[in-house]
C-alpha positions in Angstrom: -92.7 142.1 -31.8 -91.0 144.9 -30.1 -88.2 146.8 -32.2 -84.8 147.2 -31.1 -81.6 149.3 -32.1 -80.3 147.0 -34.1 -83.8 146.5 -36.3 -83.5 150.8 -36.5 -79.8 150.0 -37.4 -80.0 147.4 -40.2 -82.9 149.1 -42.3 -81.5 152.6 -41.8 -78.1 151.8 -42.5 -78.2 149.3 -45.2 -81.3 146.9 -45.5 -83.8 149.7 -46.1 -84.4 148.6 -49.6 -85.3 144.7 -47.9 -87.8 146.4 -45.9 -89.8 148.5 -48.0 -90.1 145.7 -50.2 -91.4 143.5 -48.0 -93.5 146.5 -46.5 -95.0 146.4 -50.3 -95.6 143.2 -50.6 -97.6 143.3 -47.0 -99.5 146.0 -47.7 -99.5 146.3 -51.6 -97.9 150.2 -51.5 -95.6 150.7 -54.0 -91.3 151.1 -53.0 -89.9 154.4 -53.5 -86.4 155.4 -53.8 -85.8 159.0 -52.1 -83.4 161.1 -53.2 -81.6 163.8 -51.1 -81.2 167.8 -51.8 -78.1 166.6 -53.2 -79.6 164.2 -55.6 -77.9 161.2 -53.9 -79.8 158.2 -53.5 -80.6 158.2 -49.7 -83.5 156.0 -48.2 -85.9 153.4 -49.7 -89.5 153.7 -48.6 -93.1 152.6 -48.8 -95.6 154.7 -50.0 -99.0 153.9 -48.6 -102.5 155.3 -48.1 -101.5 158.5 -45.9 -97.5 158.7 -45.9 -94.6 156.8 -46.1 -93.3 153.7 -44.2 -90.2 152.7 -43.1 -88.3 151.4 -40.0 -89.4 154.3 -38.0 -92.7 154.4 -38.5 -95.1 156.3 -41.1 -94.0 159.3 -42.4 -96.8 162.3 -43.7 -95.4 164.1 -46.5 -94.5 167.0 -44.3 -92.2 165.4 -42.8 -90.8 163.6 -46.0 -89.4 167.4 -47.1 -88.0 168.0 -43.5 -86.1 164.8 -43.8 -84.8 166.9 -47.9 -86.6 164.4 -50.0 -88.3 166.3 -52.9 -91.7 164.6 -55.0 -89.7 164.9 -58.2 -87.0 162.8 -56.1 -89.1 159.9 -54.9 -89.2 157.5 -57.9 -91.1 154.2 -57.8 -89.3 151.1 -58.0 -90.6 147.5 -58.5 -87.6 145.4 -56.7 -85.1 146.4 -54.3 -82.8 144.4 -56.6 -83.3 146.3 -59.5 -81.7 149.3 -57.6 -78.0 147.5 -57.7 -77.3 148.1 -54.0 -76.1 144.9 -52.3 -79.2 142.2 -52.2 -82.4 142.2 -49.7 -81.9 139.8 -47.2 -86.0 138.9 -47.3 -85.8 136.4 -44.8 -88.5 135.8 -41.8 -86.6 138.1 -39.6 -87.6 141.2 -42.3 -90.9 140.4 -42.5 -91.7 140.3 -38.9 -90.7 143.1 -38.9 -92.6 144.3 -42.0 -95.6 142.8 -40.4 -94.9 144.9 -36.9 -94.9 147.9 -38.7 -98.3 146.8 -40.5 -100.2 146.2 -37.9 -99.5 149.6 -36.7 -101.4 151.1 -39.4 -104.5 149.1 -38.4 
């Protein structure tokens, strides 16, 4: 599967929290919620063996504090619904994606 604009669009803008949950449930990492300098909730996330995945790839921890989000910030969650943000759309289309993002790793 090749990802386009609109994938990077739709989980970096709004459907973040659908991906990283299907990203956990792929690859049994746990969801984190990240939290800007501010404190404002910014970015859901997976955190796996050696980073952190989202729509763009895997992240090193490095470059998790030049993005602003601090480890006190990044707090484990167990369902992107229990966040209160507008419900994961975990249809196929996510977890193709999920599962391009995967196989990356491999």
């Amino acid at each position: 599967m090749v990802l386009t604009r609109a994938h990077l669009d739709r989980y970096t803008n709004g459907q973040c929290h659908a991906l990283a949950e299907a990203l956990a449930r792929l690859t049994g990492g746990t969801m984190v919620l990240c939290s800007d300098d501010d404190g404002a909730t910014g970015h859901c996330m997976t955190r796996v063996a050696g980073g952190f995945l989202d729509v763009t790839g895997l992240h090193t921890w490095e470059d998790m504090l030049a993005l602003g989000w601090h480890a006190d910030d990044l707090t484990p969650v167990t369902s992107a619904e229990a966040l209160g943000w507008e419900a994961p759309d975990l249809g196929e289309e996510t977890f193709a994606v999920a599962r391009a993002i995967a196989e990356g790793l491999r």
